[in-house]
N, C-alpha and C positions, 0 to 999 in steps of 0.2 A: 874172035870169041863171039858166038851166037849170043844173043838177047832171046833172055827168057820171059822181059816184059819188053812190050811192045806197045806202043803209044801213040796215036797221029790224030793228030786235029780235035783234040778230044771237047767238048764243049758241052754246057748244060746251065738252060736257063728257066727260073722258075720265074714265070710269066715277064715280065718287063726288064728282070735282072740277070744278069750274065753269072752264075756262081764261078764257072771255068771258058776260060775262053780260049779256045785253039791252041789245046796245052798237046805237045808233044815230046817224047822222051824215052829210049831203051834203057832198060836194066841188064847187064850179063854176070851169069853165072862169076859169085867170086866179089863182086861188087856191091858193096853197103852204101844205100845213096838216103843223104838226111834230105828231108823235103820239109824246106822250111818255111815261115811264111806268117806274119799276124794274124790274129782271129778275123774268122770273116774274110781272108782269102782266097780261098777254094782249097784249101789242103784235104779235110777232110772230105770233102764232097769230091774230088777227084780219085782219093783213095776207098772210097764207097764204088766210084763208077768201076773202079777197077776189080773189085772183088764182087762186084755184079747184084750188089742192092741198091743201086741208084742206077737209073737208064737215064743213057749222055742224049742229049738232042741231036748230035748228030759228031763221028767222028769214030773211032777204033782202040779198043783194048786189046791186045793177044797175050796168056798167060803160058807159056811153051806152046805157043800154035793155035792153042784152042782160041778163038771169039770169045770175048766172054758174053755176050748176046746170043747169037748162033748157036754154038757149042759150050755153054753155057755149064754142065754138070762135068765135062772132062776140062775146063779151063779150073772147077771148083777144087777136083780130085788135085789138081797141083800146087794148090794154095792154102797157105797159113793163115788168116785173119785173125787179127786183137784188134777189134772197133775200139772205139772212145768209148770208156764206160764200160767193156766189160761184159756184158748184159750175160747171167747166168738165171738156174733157177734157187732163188735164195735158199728155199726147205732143204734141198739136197744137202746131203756132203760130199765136201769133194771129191773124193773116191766115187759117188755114185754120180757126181754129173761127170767127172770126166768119162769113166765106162758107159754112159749113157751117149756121150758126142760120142767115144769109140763106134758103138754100135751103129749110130748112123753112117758111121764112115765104113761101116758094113764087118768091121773086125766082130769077132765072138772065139771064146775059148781063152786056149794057153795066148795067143796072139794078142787078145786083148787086153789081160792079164800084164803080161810083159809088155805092149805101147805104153800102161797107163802107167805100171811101175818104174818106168823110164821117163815119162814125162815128166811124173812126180818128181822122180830122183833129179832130173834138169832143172827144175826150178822150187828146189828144197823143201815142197810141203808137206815132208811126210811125218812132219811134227803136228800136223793141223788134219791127217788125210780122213778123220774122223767126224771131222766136225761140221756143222751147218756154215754153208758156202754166206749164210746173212749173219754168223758172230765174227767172221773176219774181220779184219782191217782193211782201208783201204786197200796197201800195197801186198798184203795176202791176196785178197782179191785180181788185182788184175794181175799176180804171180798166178792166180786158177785161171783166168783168160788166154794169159800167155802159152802154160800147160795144154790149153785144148789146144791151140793153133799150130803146138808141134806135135799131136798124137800120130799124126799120120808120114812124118820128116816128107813134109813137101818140101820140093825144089825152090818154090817161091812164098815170101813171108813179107806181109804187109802191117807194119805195127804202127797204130797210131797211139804214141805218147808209151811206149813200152814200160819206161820206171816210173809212170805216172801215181803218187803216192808211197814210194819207197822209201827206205830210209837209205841214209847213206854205205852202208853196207848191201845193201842191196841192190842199190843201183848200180855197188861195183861188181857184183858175182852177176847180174843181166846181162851189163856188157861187156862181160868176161865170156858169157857164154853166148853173145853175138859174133864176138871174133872168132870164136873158135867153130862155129856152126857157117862164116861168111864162104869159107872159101868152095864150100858146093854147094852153095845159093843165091839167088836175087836175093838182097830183101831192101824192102824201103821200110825206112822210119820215119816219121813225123813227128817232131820234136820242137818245142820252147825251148832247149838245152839247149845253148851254144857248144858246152862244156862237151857235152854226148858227140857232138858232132866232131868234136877235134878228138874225143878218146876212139870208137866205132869206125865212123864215116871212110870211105875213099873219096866219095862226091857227093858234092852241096848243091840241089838246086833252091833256090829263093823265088817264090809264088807271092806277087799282088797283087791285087783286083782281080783277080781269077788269069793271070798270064805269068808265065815265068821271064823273069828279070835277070836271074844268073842262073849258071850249071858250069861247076869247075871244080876242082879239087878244094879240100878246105883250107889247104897253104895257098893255093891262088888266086881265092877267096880274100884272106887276112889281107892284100899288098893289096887290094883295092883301096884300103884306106889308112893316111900317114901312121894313125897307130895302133897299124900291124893287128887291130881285135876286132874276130869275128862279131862280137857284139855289134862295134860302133861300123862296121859295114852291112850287118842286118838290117841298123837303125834308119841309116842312109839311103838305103834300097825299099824299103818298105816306110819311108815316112808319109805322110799325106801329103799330096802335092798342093802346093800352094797357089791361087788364082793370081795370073800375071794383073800387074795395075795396067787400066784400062790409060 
């Protein structure tokens, strides 16, 4: 099975600090991988380098082939992005900013038309498709984030925090339609959800101090620790390490 993300030696430091340090790791088609990790890890800062708004100090992303440096606009055409946060234009509604991302994705016409009303209809806003993107909620909101990263059905979808702000019903119909979009996609998640991880996930990796610690299944995960919960094998793996007595 080819990798459609592609990873090696990835690293980036901002002046004295390591945020990722020689993080390595394929995705292939078909495979949901939670990439998890404390704040202040390098979870997000690696999943930036990968979508090509943070430049690695030194090391490689390929998104189906494309560089994401080098080839950098045909690495973008294959990817989904939901940054942290969301970040739209508030005045808009969402009907207009999503047709508005359409458009830079170069769609126009009936085409754009039907991405947008398909998007909508994925991630159920067409209760709100009128309204100013800033009277949203929270999880309306990064449900209009989410909306933009699939207008295009890229091969590859990078979400950081995807039901971040949801309600419980929400975060079941996401990753409902995680699963059902996994099996002709990369996608990585970043997630606080242990929960998400064992509903979605196929693979866990665990990220700290900017280096990855585990990459396994989430059942191979759990038997790392006697009881058997992804939680308390998070906890374990990512605690601060403690200064041996001199």
């Amino acid at each position: 099975m080819s990798a459609l993300i592609e990873i090696a030696g990835l690293t980036k430091r901002f002046g004295a600090f390591t945020a990722v340090d020689n993080v390595s790791f394929d995705v292939a088609r078909g495979e949901v991988l939670g990439f998890l990790g404390p704040n202040g890890a390098g979870k997000s800062t690696t999943m930036k380098m990968l979508a090509g708004f943070v430049t690695p100090t030194s090391g490689t992303a390929r998104i189906c082939g494309h560089d994401v440096r080098s080839h950098s606009v045909q690495a973008r055409r294959e990817l989904g992005y939901l940054p942290e946060g969301a970040p739209t234009y508030p005045e808009m509604s969402v009907l207009g900013f999503l047709q508005f991302c359409g458009r830079l994705r170069g769609f126009s016409g009936r085409e754009l038309r039907e991405r947008v009303d398909h998007a909508v209809a994925l991630t159920t806003l067409g209760g709100v498709r009128l309204q100013p993107v800033e009277t949203l909620s929270k999880g309306f909101k990064r449900r209009v984030g989410l909306a933009q990263a699939l207008l295009h059905d890229p091969a590859v979808l990078v979400l950081d925090e995807p039901t971040d702000g949801l309600d419980p019903n929400q975060k079941h119909g996401v990753r409902e339609l995680i699963r059902q979009m996994a099996p002709s996609k990369a996608i990585v998640i970043s997630t606080h959800i242990l929960e998400e991880v064992d509903a979605v996930c196929t693979r866990a990796i665990v990220i700290a101090n900017g280096r990855i610690v585990a990459d396994a299944t989430p059942a191979e995960l759990a038997k790392r620790h006697p009881s058997g919960k992804l939680d308390d094998v998070f906890r374990a793996m990512t605690a601060p390490k403690t200064a041996e007595a001199a």
